[in-house]
N, C-alpha and C positions, 0 to 999 in steps of 0.2 A: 504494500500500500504506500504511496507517494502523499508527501505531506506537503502543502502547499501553505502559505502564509499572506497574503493580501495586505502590502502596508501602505498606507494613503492618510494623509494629511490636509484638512481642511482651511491649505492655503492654496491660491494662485500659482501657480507656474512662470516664474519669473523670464525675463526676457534675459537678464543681468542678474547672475547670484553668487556673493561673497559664498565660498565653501572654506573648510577647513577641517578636514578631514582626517584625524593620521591614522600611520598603518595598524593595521590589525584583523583581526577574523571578517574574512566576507559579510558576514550576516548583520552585525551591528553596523556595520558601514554603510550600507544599505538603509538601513532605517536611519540613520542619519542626515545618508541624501535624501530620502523621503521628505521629511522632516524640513529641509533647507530648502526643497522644491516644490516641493508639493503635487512631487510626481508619484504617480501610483505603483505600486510596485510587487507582480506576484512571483514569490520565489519559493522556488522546491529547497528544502532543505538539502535534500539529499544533492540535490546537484553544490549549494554553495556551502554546505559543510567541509570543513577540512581545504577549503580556501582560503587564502589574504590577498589584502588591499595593501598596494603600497600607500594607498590615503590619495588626497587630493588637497591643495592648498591655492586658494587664490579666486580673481572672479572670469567667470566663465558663463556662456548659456546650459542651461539642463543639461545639452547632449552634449557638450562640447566637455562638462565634470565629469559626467558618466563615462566618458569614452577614459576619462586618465584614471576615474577612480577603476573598471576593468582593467586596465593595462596590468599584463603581467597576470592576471588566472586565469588564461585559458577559456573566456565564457565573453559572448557577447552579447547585446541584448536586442529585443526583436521587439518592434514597436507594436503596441496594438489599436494607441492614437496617440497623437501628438504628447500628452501629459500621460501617459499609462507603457510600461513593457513588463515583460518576461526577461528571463535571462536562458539561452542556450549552450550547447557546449561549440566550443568554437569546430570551425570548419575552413577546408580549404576550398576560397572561391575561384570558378572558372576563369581562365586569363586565357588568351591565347599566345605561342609560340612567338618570342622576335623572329621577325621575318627573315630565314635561310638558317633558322638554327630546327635541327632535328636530334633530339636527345636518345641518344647511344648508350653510357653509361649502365652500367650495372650498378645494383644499392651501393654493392660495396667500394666500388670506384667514388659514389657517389658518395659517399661517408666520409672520404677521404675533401673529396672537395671542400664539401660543411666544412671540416673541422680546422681544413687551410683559413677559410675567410674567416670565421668565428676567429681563431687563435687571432690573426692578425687586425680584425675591429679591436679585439680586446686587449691589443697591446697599444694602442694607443693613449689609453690613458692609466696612470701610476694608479687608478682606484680599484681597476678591473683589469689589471696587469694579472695570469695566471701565477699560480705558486704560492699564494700565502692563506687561501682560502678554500672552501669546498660549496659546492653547491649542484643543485640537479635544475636544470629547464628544460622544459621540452617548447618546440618550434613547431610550425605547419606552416610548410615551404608552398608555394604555387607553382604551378609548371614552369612559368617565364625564372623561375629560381630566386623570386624575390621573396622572403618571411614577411606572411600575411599577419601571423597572429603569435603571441608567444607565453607561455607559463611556467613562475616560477614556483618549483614544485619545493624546492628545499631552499631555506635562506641562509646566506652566506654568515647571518648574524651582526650585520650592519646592515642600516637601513639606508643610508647613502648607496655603500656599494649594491645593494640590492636594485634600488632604483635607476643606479650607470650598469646594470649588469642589463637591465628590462629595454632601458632607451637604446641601448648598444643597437638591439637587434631591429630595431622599427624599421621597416624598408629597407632593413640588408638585402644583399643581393648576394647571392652566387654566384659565382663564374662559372656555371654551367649551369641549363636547362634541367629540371627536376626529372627522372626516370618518370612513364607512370605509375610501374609497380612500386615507387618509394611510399611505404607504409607510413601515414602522419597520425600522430605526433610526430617527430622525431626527438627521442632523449639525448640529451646533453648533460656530462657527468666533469666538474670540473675538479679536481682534484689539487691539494697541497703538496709541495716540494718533498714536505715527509712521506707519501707515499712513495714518493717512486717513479708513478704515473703521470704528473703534473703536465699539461704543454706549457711551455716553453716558448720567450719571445726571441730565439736566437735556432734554437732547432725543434721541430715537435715530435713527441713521443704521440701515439694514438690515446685518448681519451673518452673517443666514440663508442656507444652502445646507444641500442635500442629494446 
């Protein structure tokens, strides 16, 4: 049995709304934005149990908090009118092919490509530099190899780097076209220098699973 929650707030819908948000469990975060918006809001438990919000801070329209406050769990939301959604589990939307590229690759060729571009967005900056941290994301790549959607399954234990770990990935792109057998999500497992396993912003070791 699916347990469903209805939360609505008998304010307006604001055109302009200070939010301030921070992170924590999906669920109250939600009824927060409710609350600030006075958008309607029905959510299955089960789907945003065992979810977080990185929070949202600052002024925005409805949709425009709600897109940051989902960023990073994997769920996005599906309007049923302007002031009312649901939440879904994310998905990879149809894109078409850039023109004259035909994807060849095998997963596991493709695995390797991931983890070249990941490794190297993430050495760009000292906060999300691999090797001093652990954390699990999973991705959903679109066929043109651009990352539609992304979720942080395990936190690094900063809420900074967790935040430069989520933006990193917002319209990454792959250097190659996604297989269509690549099975999405795709997990991402980032490992500390004490493993053993860690990538590396000078050579990479494999880090990839799914």
């Amino acid at each position: 049995m699916v347990a469903w929650c209805l939360l609505a707030w008998p304010v307006q819908a604001a055109g302009w709304v200070d939010l301030d948000i921070a992170p924590q469990e999906l669920a109250p975060a939600l009824e927060q934005f409710s609350r600030a918006t006075g958008m309607a809001v029905l959510v299955d438990h089960a789907l945003s149990s065992k979810r977080r919000t990185l929070g949202v801070q600052g002024t925005f329209t409805p949709a425009q908090g709600l897109n940051v406050l989902l960023s990073g769990t994997g769920l996005v939301a599906h309007y049923a009118r302007a002031d009312a959604f649901t939440l879904q589990p994310a998905r990879v939307r149809e894109v078409p092919l850039p023109p004259g590229t035909t994807p060849g690759l095998s997963d596991s060729n493709y695995a390797a490509s991931i983890q070249a571009v990941i490794q190297r967005n993430l050495c760009h900056s000292p906060l999300t530099r691999p090797g001093s941290f652990r954390a699990v994301l999973q991705v959903w790549i679109g066929r043109d190899g651009v990352v539609q959607h992304s979720r942080l399954v395990s936190s690094t234990g900063d809420v900074l780097r967790d935040k430069a770990l989520v933006n990193s990935l917002q319209n990454l792109r792959i250097d190659r076209p996604a297989p269509s057998s690549l099975r999405q999500p795709v997990t991402l497992l980032l490992l500390p220098d004490s493993s053993g396993k860690s990538m590396e912003c000078t050579a990479g070791e494999e880090v990839f699973g799914r």
